[in-house]
C-alpha positions in Angstrom: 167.9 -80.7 35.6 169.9 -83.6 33.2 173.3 -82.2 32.1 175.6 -85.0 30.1 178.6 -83.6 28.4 181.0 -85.6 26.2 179.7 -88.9 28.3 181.5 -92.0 27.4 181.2 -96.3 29.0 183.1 -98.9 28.0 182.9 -102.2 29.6 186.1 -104.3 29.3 184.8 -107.9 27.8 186.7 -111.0 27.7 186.3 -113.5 24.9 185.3 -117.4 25.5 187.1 -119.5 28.0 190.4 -118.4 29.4 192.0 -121.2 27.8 190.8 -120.0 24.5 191.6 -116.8 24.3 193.0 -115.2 21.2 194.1 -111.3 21.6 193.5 -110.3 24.6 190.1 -108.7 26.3 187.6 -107.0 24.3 186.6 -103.1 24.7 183.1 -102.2 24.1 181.6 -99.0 23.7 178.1 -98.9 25.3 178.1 -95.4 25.1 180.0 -92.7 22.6 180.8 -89.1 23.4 177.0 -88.6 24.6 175.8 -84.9 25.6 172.3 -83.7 26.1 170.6 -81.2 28.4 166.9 -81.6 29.8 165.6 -78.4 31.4 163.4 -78.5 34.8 159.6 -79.5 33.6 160.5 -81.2 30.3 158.8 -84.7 29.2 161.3 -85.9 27.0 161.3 -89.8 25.4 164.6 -91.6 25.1 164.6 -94.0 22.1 166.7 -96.2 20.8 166.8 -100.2 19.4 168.2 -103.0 22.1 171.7 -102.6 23.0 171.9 -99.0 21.7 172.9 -97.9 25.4 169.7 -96.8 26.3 170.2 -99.1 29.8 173.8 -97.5 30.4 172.6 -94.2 29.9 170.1 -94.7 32.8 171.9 -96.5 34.8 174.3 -93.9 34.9 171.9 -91.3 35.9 170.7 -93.0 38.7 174.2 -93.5 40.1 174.3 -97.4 39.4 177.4 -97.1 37.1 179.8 -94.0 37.0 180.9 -92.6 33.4 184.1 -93.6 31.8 184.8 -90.3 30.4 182.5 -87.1 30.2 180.3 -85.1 33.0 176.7 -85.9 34.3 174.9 -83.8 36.9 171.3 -84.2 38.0 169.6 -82.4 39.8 172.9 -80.2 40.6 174.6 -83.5 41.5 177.0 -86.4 40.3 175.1 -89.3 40.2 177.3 -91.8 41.0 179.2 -89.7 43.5 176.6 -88.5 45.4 174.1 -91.5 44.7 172.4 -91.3 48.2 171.7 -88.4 48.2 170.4 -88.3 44.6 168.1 -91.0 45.4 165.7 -88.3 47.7 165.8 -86.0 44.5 164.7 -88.8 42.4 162.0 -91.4 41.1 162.7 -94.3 39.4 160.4 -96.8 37.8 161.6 -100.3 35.6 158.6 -101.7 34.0 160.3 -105.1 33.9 161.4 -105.0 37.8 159.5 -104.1 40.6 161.1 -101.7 43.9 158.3 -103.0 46.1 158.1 -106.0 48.7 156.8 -109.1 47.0 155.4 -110.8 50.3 154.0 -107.8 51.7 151.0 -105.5 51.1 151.2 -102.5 48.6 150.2 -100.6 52.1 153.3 -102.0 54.0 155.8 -101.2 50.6 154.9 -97.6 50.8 155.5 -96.9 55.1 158.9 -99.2 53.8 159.4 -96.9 51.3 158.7 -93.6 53.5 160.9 -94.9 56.2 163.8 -95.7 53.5 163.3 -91.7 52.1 163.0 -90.7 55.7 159.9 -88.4 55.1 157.8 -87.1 57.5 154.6 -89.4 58.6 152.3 -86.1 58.0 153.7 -85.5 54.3 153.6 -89.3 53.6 150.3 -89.5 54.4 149.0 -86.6 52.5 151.2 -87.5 49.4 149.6 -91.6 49.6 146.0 -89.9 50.1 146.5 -88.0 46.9 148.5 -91.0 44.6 145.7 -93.3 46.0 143.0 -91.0 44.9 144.6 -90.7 41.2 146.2 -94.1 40.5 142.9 -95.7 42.1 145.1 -98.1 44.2 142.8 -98.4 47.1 141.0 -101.3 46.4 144.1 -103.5 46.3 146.1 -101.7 49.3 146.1 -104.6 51.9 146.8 -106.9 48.5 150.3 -108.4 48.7 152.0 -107.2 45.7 152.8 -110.8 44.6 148.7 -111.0 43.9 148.4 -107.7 41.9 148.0 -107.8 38.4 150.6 -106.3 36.2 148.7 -102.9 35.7 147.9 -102.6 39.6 151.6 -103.4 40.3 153.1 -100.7 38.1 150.6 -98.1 39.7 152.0 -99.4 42.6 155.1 -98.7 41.8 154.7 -95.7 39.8 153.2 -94.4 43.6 156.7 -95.7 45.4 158.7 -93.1 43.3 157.0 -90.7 43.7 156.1 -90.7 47.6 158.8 -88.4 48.3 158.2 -85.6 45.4 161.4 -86.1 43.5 161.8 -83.0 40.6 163.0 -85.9 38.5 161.2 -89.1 37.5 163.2 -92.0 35.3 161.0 -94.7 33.3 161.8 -97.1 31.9 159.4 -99.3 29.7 156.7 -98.3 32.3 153.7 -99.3 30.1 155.3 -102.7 28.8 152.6 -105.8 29.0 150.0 -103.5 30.4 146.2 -103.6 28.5 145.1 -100.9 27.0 143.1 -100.0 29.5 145.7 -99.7 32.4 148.2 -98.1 30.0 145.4 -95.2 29.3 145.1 -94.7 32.9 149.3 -94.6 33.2 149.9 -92.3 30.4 147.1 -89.9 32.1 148.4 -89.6 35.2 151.7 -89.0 33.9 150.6 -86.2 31.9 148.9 -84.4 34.8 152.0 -85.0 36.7 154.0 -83.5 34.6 151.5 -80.6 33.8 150.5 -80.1 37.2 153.4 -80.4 39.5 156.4 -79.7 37.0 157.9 -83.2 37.4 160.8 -83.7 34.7 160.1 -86.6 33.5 162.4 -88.4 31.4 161.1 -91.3 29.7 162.7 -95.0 27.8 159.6 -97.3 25.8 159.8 -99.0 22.8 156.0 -98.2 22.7 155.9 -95.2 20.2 152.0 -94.9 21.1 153.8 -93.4 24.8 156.1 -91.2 22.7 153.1 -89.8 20.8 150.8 -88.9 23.9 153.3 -87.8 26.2 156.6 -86.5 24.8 157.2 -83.1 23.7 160.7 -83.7 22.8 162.3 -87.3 21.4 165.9 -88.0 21.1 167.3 -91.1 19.5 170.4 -92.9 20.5 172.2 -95.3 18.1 175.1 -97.1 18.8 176.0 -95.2 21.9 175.6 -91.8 20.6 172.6 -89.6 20.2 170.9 -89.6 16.3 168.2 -86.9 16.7 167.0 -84.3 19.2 163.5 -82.8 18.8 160.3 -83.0 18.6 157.8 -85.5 17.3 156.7 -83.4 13.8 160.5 -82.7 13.7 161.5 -86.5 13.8 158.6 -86.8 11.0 160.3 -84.2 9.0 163.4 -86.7 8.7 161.5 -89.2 6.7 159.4 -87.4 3.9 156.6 -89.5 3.2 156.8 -91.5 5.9 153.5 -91.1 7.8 154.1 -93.7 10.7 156.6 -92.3 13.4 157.2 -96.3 13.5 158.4 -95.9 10.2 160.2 -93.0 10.8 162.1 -94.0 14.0 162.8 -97.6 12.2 164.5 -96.0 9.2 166.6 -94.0 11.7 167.5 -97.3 13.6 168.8 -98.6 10.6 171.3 -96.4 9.2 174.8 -97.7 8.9 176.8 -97.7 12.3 179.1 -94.6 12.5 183.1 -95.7 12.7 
């Protein structure tokens, strides 16, 4: 369903005021020679400290920045060439941003949202009924999203992405502020999801608690290229007598950059 071989971004950065300059523009490497696969039904975290390329990596499967070197395909497509089209394949939730309509009621985002995937009235009813039902969003429908807590806005938009049944759902940092309460309710629905419908689900949080509950497989990234793929008792298994998987994803963060 995710196919990245031999990906590579650089970003081209230019030092201090033009005046100033001393040796010309600056290359950085965001992201080094990256390849992973993620078959159709997998729940797989995607870890990694700030600026490890985490960001670049989704923004490159969602179409939003093309590769500098290497091959990505999901969903039997390349993402930034065929981003359009990708988009009715997939779901796409930033815990930090929201997709919906600030002004508006939640109930006016999601016929936005249907008209933008162009699916039919029938199906978008049926698919709301159910999200309603198992995110518990309809006491706060006619609520413009501006007025929602942070916990009734991510179920809100949790429910956008997902209106028009993409095979593949992106998160990132869905959980992020949300009480423990709210985050309980997330992490369930997103396991029945997952076990129910065969969503792939592929999953960024620097809340190892997610990784824990929800991830079968982990993979690392570390200054742009991947550290470990596996699973959770495998990623253990780095760091003998370690019994934290905090401390065993922190020790992995802080090995020596490779040249």
């Amino acid at each position: 369903m995710i196919e990245l071989d031999g990906v590579g971004r650089s970003f081209t950065v230019r030092q201090g005021p033009r005046w100033r300059r001393r040796g010309g523009p600056r290359v950085v490497h965001a992201v080094r020679d990256l390849s992973f696969h993620v078959a159709a039904g997998e729940f797989v975290g995607y870890l990694g400290p700030n600026g490890a390329g985490k960001s670049t990596t989704i923004k490159m499967l969602t179409g939003i920045l093309a590769p500098t070197s290497g091959r990505i395909q999901v969903a039997g497509l390349d993402p930034s060439r065929r981003r359009a089209v990708l988009a009715r394949r997939i779901g796409v939730v930033f815990g930090q941003r929201t997709t919906l309509w600030w002004d508006l009621p939640l109930r006016d985002s999601f016929h936005l949202v249907r008209h933008l995937y162009k699916v039919d009235r029938t199906v978008h009813a049926a698919r709301l009924a159910e999200l309603c039902e198992v995110l518990e969003l309809g006491g706060f429908l006619d609520t413009p999203v501006r007025q929602l807590s942070l916990g009734q806005r991510v179920r809100g938009d949790i429910a956008a992405a997902l209106l028009h049944d993409p095979a593949v759902l992106v998160l990132d940092e869905p959980t992020i502020g949300l009480d423990v309460v709210s985050k309980a309710a997330v992490r369930e629905f997103l396991r029945t999801l997952n076990a129910e419908r065969g969503t792939t689900v592929l999953l960024t949080t620097h809340d190892l608690g997610d990784i824990e509950r929800l991830c079968r497989r982990v993979m690392l990234i570390d200054h742009g290229r991947l550290a470990f793929d596996g699973t959770v008792d495998e990623l253990r298994a780095t760091a003998p007598g370690e019994t934290s998987i905090e401390d065993v994803v922190t020790r992995l963060y802080t090995r020596p950059s490779p040249s």
